[in-house]
C-alpha positions as CSV (number, residue, x, y, z in Angstrom):
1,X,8.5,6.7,-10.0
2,X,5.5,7.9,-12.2
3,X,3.7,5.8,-14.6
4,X,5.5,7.3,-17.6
5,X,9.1,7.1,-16.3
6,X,7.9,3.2,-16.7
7,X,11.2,2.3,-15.2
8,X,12.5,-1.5,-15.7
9,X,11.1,-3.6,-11.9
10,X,13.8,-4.8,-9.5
11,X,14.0,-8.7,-10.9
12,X,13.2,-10.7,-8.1
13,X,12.4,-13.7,-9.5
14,X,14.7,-15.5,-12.3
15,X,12.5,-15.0,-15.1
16,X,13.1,-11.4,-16.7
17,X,10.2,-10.3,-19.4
18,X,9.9,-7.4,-21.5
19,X,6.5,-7.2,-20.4
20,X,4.9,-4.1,-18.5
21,X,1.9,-4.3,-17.0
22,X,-0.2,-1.6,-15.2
23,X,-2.5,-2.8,-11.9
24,X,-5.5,-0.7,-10.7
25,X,-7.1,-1.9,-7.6
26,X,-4.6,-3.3,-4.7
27,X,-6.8,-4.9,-2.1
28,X,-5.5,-8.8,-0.6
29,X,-6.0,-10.3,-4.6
30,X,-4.7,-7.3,-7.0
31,X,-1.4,-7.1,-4.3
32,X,-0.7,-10.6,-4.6
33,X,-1.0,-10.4,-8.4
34,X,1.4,-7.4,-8.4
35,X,4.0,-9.2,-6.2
36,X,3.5,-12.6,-8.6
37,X,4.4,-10.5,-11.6
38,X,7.2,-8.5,-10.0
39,X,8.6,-11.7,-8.9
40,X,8.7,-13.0,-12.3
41,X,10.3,-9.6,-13.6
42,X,7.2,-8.3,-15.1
43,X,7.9,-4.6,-15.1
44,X,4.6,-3.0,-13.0
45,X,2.8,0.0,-12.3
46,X,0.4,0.2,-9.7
47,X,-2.3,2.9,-8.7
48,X,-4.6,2.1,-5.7
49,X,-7.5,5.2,-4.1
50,X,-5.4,4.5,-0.7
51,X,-1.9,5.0,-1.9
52,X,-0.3,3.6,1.0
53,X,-1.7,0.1,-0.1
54,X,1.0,0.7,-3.1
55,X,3.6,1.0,-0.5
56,X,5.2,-2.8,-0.2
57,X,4.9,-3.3,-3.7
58,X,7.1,-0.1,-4.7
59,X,9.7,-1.3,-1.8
60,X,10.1,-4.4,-4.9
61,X,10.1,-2.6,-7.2
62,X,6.8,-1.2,-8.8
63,X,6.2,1.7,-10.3
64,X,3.4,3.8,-8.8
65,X,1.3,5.9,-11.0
66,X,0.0,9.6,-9.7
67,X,-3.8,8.7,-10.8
68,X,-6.1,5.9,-12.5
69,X,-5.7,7.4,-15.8
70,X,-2.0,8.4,-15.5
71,X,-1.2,4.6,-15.3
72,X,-3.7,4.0,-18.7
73,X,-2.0,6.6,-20.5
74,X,1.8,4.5,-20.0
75,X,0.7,1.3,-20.3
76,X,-1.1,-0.9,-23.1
77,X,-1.9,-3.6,-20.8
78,X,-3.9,-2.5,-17.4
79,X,-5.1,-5.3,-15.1
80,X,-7.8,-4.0,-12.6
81,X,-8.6,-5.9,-9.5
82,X,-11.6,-3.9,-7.9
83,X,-13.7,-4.7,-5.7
84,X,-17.3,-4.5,-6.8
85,X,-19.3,-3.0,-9.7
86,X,-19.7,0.4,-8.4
87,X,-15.6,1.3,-7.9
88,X,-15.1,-0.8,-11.6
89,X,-17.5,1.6,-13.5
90,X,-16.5,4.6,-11.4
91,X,-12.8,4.2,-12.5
92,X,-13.1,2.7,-16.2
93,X,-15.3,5.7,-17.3
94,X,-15.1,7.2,-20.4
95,X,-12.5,10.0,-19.5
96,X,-10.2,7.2,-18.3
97,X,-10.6,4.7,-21.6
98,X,-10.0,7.7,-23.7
99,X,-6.5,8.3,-22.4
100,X,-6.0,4.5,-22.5
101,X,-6.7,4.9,-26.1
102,X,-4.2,7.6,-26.2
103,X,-1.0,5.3,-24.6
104,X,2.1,6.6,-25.1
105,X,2.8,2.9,-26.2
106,X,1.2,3.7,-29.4
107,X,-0.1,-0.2,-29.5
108,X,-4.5,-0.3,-28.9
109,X,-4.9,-0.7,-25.1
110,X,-6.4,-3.7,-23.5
111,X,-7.7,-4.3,-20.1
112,X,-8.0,-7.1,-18.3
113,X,-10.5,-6.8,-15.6
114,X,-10.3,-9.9,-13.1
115,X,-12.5,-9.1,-10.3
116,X,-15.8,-10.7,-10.1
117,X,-18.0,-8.2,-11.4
118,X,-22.2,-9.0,-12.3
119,X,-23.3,-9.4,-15.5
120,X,-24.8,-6.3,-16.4
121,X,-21.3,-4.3,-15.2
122,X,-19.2,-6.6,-17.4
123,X,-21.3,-5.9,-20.3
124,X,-21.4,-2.3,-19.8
125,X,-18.0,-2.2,-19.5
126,X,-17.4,-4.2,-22.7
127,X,-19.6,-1.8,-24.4
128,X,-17.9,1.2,-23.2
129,X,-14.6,-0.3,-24.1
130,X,-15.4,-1.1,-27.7
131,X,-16.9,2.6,-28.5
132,X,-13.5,3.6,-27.2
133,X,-11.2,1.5,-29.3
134,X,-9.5,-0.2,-26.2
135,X,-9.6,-4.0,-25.9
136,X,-11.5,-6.0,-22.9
137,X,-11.1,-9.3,-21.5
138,X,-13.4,-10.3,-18.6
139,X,-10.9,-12.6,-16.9
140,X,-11.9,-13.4,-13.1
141,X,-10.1,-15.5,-11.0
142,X,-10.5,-18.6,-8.7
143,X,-8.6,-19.2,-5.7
144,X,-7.2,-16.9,-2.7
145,X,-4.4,-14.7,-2.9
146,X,-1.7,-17.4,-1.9
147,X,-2.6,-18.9,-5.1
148,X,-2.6,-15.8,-6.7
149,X,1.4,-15.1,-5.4
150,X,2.2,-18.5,-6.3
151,X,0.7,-18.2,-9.9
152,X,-1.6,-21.7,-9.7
153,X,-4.9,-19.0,-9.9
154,X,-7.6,-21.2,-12.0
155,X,-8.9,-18.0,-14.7
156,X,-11.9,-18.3,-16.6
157,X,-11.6,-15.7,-19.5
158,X,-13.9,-14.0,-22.3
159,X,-13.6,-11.7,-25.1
160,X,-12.3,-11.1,-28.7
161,X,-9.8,-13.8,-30.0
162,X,-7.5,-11.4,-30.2
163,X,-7.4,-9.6,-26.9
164,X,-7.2,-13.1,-25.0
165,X,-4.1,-14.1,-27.4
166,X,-2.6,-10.7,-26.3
167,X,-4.0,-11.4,-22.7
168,X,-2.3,-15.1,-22.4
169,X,0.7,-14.5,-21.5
170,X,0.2,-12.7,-18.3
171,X,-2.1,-14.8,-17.3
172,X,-0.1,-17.7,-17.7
173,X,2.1,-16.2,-14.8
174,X,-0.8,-15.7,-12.9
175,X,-2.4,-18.8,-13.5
176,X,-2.0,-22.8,-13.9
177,X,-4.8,-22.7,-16.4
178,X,-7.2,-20.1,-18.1
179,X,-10.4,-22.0,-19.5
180,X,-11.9,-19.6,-22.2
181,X,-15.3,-19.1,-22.8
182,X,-15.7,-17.4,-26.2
183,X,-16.2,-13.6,-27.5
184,X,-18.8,-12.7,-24.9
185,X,-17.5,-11.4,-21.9
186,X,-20.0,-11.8,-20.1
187,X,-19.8,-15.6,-20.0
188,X,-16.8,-15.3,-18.0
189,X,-18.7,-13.0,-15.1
190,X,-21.6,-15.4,-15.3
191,X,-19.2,-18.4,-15.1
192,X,-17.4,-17.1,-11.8
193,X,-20.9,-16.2,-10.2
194,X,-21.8,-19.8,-10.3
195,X,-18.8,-20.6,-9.0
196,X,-19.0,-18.4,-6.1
197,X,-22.6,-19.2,-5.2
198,X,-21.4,-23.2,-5.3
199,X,-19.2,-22.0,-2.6
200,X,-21.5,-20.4,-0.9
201,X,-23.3,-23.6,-0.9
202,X,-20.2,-25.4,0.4
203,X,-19.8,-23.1,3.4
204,X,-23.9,-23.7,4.5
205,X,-23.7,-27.3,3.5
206,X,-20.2,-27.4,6.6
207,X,-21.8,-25.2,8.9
208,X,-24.7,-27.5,9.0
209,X,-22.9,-31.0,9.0
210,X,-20.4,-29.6,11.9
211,X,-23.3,-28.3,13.9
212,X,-24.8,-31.5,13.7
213,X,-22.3,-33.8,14.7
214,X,-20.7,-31.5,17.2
215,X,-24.6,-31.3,18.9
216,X,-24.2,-35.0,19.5
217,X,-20.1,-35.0,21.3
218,X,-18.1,-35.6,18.3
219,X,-15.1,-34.0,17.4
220,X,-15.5,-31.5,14.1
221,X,-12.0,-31.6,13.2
222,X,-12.0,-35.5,13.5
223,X,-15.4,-34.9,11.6
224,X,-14.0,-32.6,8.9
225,X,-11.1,-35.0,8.4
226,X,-13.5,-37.7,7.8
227,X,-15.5,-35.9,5.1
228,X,-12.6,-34.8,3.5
229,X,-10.7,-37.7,3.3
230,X,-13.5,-39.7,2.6
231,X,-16.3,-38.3,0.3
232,X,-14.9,-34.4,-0.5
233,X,-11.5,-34.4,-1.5
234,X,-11.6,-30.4,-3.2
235,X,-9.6,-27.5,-1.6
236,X,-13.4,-25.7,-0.8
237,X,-13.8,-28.7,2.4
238,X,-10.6,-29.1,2.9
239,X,-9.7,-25.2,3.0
240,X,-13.2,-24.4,4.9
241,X,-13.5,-27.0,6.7
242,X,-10.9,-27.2,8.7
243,X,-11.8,-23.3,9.6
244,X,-15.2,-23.6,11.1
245,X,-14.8,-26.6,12.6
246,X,-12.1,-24.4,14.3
247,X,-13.7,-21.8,14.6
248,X,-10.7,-20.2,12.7
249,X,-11.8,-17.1,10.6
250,X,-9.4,-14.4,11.0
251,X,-7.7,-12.8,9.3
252,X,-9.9,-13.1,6.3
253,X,-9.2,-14.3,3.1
254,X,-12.9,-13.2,1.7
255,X,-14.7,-11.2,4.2
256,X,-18.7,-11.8,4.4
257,X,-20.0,-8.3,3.3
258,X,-17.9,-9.8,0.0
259,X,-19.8,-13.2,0.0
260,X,-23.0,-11.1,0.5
261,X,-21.7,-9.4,-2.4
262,X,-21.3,-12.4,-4.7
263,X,-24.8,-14.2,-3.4
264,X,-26.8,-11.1,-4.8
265,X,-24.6,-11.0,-8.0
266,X,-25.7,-14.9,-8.3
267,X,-29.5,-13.6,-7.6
268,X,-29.6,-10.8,-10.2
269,X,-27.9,-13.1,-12.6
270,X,-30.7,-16.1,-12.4
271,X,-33.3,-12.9,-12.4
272,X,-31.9,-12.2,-15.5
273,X,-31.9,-15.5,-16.8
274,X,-35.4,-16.7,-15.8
275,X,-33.9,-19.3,-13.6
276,X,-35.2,-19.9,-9.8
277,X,-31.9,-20.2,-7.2
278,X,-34.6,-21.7,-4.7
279,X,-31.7,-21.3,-1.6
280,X,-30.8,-18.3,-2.5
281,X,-33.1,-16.4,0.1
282,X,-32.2,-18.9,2.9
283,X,-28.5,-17.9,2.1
284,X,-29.0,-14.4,1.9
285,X,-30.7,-14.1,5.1
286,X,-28.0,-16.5,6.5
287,X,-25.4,-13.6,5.3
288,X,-27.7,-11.0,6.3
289,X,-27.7,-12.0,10.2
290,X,-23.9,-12.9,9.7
291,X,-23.5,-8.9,8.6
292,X,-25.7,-7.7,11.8
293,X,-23.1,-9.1,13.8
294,X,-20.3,-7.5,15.0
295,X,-18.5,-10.1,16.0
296,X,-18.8,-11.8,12.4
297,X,-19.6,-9.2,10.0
298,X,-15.4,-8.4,9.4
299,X,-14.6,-12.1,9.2
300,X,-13.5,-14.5,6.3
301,X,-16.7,-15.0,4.9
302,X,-16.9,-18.7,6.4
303,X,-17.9,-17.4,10.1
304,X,-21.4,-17.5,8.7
305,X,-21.7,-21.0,10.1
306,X,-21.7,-19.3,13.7
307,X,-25.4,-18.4,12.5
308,X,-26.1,-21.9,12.6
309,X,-24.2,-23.0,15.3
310,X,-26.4,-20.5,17.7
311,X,-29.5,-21.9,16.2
312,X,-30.2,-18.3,15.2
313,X,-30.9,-15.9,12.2
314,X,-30.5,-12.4,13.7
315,X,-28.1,-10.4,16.2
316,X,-26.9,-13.1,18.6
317,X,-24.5,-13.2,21.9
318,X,-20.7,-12.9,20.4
319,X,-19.3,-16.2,20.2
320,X,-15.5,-16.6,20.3
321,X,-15.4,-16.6,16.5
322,X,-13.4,-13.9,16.2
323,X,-10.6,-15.8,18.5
């Protein structure tokens, strides 16, 4: 089924809505979101470049759209859930925003774009959207895709009063809480950069505790249980840290090229900013060997603590991370 046959989803769930939602980008996150939404009879269309991605989610019931801009010509409301700046902009060009602004729906288009995107992207894209007439909301998520299926995604959103209004009620399927941030948004990217590169933290600040303690003939799980039963109660230790101390990486849930990703997004934002991320470089070249490593490089991005389990930074024996 086309985008503009727009049939009704199979209801899954036992929530029907009138609601019909178009979804551009289907990687481990923007799939989750689709089957969240078709689940709680949302009806959706999705368009993916690898169409066999789209596959599962037409078996329950989604629509699948013959191209990018067939799905913004049939739909008013387009999530996009893409995975960098480059495959954002190269999508949501002008050609595609001016058939969004020609929906069959007759109603302005808005898109939500929910990816973690830097702060220049967002703020091109926001300026390409407004000389087109199509709404934008920079709305990008925290949490991994089982969150994302189970709708309890924290979302940090930005843009016009009006858009997020019209943008609320999706993502209150998608979401247990959306904080929002104002008109700018921009705010919203910035806000989920800092976020990411506190994680990044997080998964250096584990590496080098477990390393330590596991040096001297104690236990890292008994260790990790310790430190997050006793001093870091969050889902970052308690979700990561029970994964390096295992040694427990794949499948991934956020590979490391993607971390890599997010670090330089952090480091082009403070550039921009005049503010100095002074372990920013010791991260980056943490990632760096992490990437030069076969053995790591298609991992969730938490096998960079092998890096300093070997002691390290550089191409290294394979360890038995990838068990």
């Amino acid at each position: 089924m086309s985008a503009v046959d727009d049939g009704t989803a199979t209801i899954i769930g036992t929530k029907e809505h009138s609601m019909k939602v178009g979804i551009i980008g289907l990687g481990e996150m923007g799939a989750a979101m689709a089957r969240r939404l078709l689940d709680q009879g949302v009806g959706v269309t999705v368009w993916n470049r690898t169409a066999s991605a789209a596959d599962a989610l037409v078996m329950r019931g989604a629509a699948l759209a013959g191209s990018a801009a067939e799905l913004a010509t049939g739909h008013d409301l387009i999530i996009s859930m893409l995975a960098n700046d480059a495959a954002s902009e190269a999508v949501f060009d002008a050609d595609l925003l001016a058939s969004a602004g020609r929906s069959a729906t007759g109603r302005r288009a808005l898109h939500i774009a929910m990816a973690t995107l830097s702060v220049d992207a967002c703020r091109r894209l926001a300026e390409l959207h407004t000389a087109s007439g199509v709404d934008f909301v920079s709305a990008p998520v925290l949490g991994r895709s089982p969150l994302a299926a189970a709708g309890k995604l924290n979302i940090v959103a930005a843009g016009a009063a009006t858009a997020i209004e019209r943008a609320q009620p999706v993502l209150d399927l998608l979401g247990k809480r959306t904080w929002v941030l104002g008109d700018d948004p921009t705010r919203a990217a910035l806000v989920k950069i800092g976020v990411n590169y506190n994680l990044l933290h997080a998964l250096q600040a584990i590496a080098e505790s477990v390393t330590l303690v596991e040096r001297g003939g104690v236990d890292p799980s008994a260790f990790v249980e310790i430190l997050t039963d006793a001093a870091f109660t969050g889902s970052a230790y308690g979700g990561y840290g029970p994964m390096i101390a295992e040694r427990r990486y794949a499948p991934p849930g956020f590979t490391v090229g993607l971390g890599r990703k997010d670090l330089g997004l952090a480091q082009d934002a403070a550039a921009g900013l005049g503010v100095d991320l002074a372990v920013a470089p010791v991260l980056a070249e943490i990632f760096d060997a992490a990437l030069a490593r076969p053995d790591l490089a298609e991992l969730d991005w938490s096998a960079v603590a092998e890096i300093t389990r070997d002691g390290v930074v550089g191409p290294a024996a394979p360890s038995d991370a990838s068990a």
